[in-house]
C-alpha positions in Angstrom: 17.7 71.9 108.9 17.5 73.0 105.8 14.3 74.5 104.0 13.8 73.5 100.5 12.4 75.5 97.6 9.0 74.4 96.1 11.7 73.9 92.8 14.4 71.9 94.4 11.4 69.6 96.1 10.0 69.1 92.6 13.8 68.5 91.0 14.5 66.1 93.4 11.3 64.2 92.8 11.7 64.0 89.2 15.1 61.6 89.9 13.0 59.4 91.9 11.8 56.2 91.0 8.1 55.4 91.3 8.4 53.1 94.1 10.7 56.0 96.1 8.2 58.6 95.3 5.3 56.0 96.8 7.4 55.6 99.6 7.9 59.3 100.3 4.1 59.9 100.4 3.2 57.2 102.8 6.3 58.9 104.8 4.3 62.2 104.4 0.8 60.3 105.7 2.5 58.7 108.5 4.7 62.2 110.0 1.7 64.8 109.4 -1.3 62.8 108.6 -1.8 64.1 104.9 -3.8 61.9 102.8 -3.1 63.0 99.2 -6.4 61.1 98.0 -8.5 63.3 100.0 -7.5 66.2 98.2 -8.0 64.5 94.6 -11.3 64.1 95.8 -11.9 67.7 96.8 -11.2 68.4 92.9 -12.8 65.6 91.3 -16.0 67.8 90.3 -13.8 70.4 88.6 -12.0 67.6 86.8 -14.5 66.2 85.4 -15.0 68.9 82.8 -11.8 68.1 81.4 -11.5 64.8 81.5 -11.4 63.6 78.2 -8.1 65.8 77.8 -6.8 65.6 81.4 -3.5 64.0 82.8 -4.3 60.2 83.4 -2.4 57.6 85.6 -1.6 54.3 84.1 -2.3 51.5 86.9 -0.8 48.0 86.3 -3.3 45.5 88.0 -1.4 42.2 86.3 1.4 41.5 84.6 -0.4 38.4 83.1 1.4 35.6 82.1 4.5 37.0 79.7 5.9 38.9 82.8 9.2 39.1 81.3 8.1 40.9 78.3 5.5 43.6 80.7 9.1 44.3 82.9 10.8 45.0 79.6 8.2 47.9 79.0 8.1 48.8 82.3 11.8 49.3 82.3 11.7 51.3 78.8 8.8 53.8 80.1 9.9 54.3 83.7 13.6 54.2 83.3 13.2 51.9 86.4 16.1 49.4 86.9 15.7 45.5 87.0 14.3 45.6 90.9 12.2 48.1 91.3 10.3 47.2 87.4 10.1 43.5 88.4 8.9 44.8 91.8 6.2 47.2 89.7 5.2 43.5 87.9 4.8 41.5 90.8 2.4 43.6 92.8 0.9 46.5 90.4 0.6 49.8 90.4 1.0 53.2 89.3 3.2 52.9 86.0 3.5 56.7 85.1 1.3 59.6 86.7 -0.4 62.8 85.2 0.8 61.4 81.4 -0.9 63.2 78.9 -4.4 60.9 77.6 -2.5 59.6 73.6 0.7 59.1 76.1 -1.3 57.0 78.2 -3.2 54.8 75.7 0.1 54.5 73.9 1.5 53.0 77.2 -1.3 50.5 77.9 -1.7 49.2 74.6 2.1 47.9 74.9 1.2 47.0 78.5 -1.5 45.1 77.2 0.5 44.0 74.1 2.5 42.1 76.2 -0.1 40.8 77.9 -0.5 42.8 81.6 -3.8 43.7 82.4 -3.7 47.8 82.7 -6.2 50.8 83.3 -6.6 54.4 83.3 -7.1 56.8 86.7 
């Protein structure tokens, strides 16, 4: 088999959509028993000096009621196709990850423009 390079991991990751990447870690949890939460709680104190200017995860709870218009924008920001954004809309989740803080509020204001009900990780 071959052996990757930390790169060419990383690479390949950046083609895949968010619902591949999702499916990739609960892949990882199930073959070696790696939960990646438990590490983002090991460095949650050191975070937390930094937070006002850290990386932040947009999180779709709702598409609300104009779900046509919140896959729209999901489609623009992800660069997901028609599936996997009207997946995204239908049951939530991480929009974009480790998005700089004005890149984030820039996202869920159009979120919530179009009426989804969004949040900040």
């Amino acid at each position: 088999m071959a052996k990757f390079t930390k790169d060419e991991f990383i690479n390949g990751l950046k083609e895949m959509t968010i619902l591949e990447v999702k499916e990739l870690v609960d892949a990882m949890k199930e073959e070696f028993g790696v939960d990646p939460s438990a590490v983002a709680v090991a460095a949650a104190p050191a975070a937390e000096a930094a937070e006002d200017n850290a990386a932040k995860t947009v999180v779709l709870k709702s598409a609300g009621g104009n779900k046509i218009a919140v896959i729209k924008i999901l489609k623009e920001i992800t660069g997901l196709g028609l599936v996997d954004a009207k997946a995204l809309a239908d049951n939530g989740g991480n929009v974009k990850e480790n998005v700089p803080a004005e890149e984030a509020n820039n996202i869920k204001a159009q979120l919530e423009e179009a009426g989804a009900e969004v949040e900040l990780a």
